[in-house]
N, C-alpha and C positions, 0 to 999 in steps of 0.2 A: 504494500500500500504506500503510496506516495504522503509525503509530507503534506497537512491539511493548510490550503493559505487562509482559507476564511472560516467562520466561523460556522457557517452551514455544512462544510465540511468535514468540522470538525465533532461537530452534533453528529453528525451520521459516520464518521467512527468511532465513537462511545455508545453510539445507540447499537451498534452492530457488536460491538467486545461485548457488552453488558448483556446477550445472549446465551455467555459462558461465563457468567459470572460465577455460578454454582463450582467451578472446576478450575477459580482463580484464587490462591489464599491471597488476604489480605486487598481484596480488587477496589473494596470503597474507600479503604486511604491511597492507592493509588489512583485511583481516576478522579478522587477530590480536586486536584489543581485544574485540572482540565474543566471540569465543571465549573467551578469561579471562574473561570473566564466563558465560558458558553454562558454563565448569569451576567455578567458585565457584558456581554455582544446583544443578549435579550434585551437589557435596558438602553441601550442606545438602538438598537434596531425596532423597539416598539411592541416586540413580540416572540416568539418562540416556532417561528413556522420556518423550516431549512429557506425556503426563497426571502426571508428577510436577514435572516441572519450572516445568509451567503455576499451580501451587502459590506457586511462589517471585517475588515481583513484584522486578522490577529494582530499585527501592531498596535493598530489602534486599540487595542482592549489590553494594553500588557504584557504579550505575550514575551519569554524570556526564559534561559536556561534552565530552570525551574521546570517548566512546560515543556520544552524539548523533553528533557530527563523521564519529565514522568509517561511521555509517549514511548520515549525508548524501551522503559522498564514495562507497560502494558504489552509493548509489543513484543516483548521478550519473555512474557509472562503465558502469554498466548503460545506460543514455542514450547514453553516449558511446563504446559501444563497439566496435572494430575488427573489421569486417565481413573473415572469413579466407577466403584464397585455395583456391582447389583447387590440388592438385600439378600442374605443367606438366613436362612430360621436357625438353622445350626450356630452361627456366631451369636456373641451379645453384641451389643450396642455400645457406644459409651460416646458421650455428648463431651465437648471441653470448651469449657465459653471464657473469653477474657472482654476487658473491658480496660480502655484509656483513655484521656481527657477527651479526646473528641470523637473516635472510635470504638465500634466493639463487633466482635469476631468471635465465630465457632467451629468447629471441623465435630462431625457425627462420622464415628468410625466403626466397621464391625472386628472383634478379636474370637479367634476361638476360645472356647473354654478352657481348655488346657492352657492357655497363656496366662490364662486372669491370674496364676499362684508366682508369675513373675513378675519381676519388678518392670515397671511401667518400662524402661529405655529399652530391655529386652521383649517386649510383648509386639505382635506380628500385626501391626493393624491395618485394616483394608480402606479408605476413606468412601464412607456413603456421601458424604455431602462438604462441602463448606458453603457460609453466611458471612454477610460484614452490613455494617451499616456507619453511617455518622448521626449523632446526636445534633438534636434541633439545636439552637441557642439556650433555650428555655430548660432542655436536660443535660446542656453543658455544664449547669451550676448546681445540678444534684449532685451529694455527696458520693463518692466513692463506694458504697455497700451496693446504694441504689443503681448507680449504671452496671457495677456486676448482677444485680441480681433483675434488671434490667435485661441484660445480657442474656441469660437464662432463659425466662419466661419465652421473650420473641424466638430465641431457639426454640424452644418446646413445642410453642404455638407452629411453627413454620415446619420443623421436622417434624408433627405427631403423627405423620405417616409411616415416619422411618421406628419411633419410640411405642407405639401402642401398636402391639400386634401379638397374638395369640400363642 
């Protein structure tokens, strides 16, 4: 894919990655820079539609090594990325959520049984899924417990396909 000059461009190469987000760890802190500047091209272009945004050329809105970097690193992440298991009824499950100032992230993995008696660095695990998100402004300034257990729930909620099963 060629380098995006504008920002209509640059919306419909986020919009196309963010299709394998599920099979990108950590995808919504990288693609965060990229997105501030697609909201700075929105508000000088009037709107959110690719033919107005395609108007506004990334200079104008900022753009800068920062931005290169983080397209290099999506685009290498897309190269590099983890090939997800199917669900096996035979393995367990195990969920692992973190949470940091302005993001938070999960990987849903399946391990055999016989693994569970091993220490986690040794145990063989399969990745069913990953999740990332950014917190709003508003849950930026919840304390530390709350965005981990934050963290949690919306895993819960979003994998209880992979978690509740018979």
């Amino acid at each position: 894919m060629p380098d995006p000059i504008n920002a209509g461009q640059l919306q419909q190469f986020t919009c196309a990655v963010n299709w394998m987000r599920q099979n990108i760890p950590q995808y919504t802190q990288m693609v965060s820079p990229l997105l501030a500047v697609i909201d700075a091209a929105a508000k000088i272009a009037g709107g959110r539609k690719t033919k107005q945004l395609s108007r506004v050329h990334l200079a104008a809105v900022g753009w800068n090594q920062e931005h290169v970097d983080a397209l290099t690193a999506i685009r290498q992440a897309l190269c590099d990325m983890v090939p997800l298991a199917h669900p096996d009824a035979s393995k367990e499950v195990c969920l692992y959520c973190d949470a940091s100032q302005d993001f938070w992230g999960a990987i849903c993995t399946g391990v055999d049984q016989s693994d569970l008696s091993k220490p986690l660095s040794q145990q063989n695990h399969t990745p069913l899924a990953f999740l990332s998100g950014k917190f709003t402004p508003a849950q930026s300034r919840w304390p530390t417990i709350e965005k981990e257990a934050f963290a949690i729930v919306e895993s819960a909620k979003r994998l209880e396909y992979l978690l509740l099963r018979p």
